[in-house]
Structures are given as C-alpha cells and as structure tokens.
C-alpha positions, 0 to 999 in steps of 0.5 A: 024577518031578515034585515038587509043592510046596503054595505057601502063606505058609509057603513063601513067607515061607521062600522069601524069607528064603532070599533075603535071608540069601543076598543079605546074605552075597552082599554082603559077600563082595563088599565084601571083595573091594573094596579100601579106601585110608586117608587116614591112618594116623597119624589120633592125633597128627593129631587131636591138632594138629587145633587148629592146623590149624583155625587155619590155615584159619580164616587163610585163610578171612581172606584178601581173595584164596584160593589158586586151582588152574588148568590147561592142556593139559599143565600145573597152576597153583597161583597163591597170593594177591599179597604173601602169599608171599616168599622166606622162605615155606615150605610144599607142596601135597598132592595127594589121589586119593579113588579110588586111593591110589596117585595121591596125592603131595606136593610142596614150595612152588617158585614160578616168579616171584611167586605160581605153581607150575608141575606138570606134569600128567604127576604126575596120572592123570586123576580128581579131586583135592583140593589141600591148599596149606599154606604159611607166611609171616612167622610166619603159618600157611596152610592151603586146600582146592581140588578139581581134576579132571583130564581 
C-alpha cells in the first residue's frame, strides 16, 4: 500500500512549520542541559559599592605604569608599577575562569622583592583568564583588569 500525498503549498507551509516548532523545542532542550556558571551571586551589595569601585579603576587608569601579568613555563608573574606598592599594601588578585567556574580562585597580595608576585601555574588549568588585581597603598584604592591565557 503506498500513500500518495498531493504536495501543494498547504502541505508545505505544514511541513515547514512542523520544522520549525520541532528544531525550537530541539534547542532549548539542549540549552538546559548546558551548564551555566554565575559570576556572582551576591550581584545587590555589589552594585551597590559599584561606585567605589569605578573609583578605583579610574585610580588606576591614572597611573604612569599599569599592573602587568606575565608567565613562563611554570610560573605567572604579577608585576605591579614601582613605588605603588609598600609594606603596608593590602590587596588580592581574582583569577576568573569564563568556562569553568571551577577554576576560578583568589589570592591575597605577597610580593617576592619589590613589585612581583610569584603563582605557580599549577593553580591554573589551561584557558583564559581574567585578573582582577585590587590592592590598597597609603589610603589609596586600586583596582585593574588583565586577560591572561594559559597554554
């Protein structure tokens, strides 16, 4: 028995909006099983002190010399800019993993001689990483971004 179907434009436009509602509920069945990291959860008392730290970036757009972040084979290399950091500097460094949140760690500011902090990369899987370096020098808040990627 063979089923003989008249293809006219009915049967297309049916066809092809079948399609379509099939591939929308495709779609978002896959997007829940994607998983979905949150930078933040406490997004209210952030946005909140936002303003202070818009200060402290704008701080530290004023510098002659920006924080660099630098490595080597088995070693990451924060060098902060010369005569900003003292013994009475406070301050850490956030590493943020955009593809797993599970990678993502903080670290408190320790200098190793002037102006460098020394990370063993064995903190880091390999991907890109943004730094957040905020530290604080005689009643001076500092806040600076720096993409690293690690290979």
């Amino acid at each position: 028995m063979r089923i003989n179907i008249k293809w006219n434009w009915g049967v297309i436009i049916v066809i092809v909006f079948l399609l379509f509602v099939f591939s929308v509920f495709f779609r978002v069945y896959l997007s829940y099983q994607r998983e979905v990291d949150i930078i933040s959860t406490d997004y209210y008392p952030k946005g909140i002190d936002f303003e202070t730290e818009i200060q402290k970036r704008n701080n530290s757009m004023n510098l002659p010399n920006k924080p660099i972040v630098y490595q080597t084979n088995d070693t990451v290399f924060v060098k902060y800019p010369i005569g900003l950091i003292n013994n009475k500097s406070s301050g850490n460094l956030f590493f943020y993993c955009p593809s797993n949140i599970n990678n993502d760690f903080r670290l408190n500011l320790n200098l190793v001689g002037d102006t460098i902090q020394k990370i063993s990369k064995t903190y880091f899987r390999k991907g890109k990483y943004i730094v957040t370096l905020d530290w604080k020098t005689d009643n001076k808040e500092y806040s600076s971004e720096v993409e690293l990627s690690i290979k």
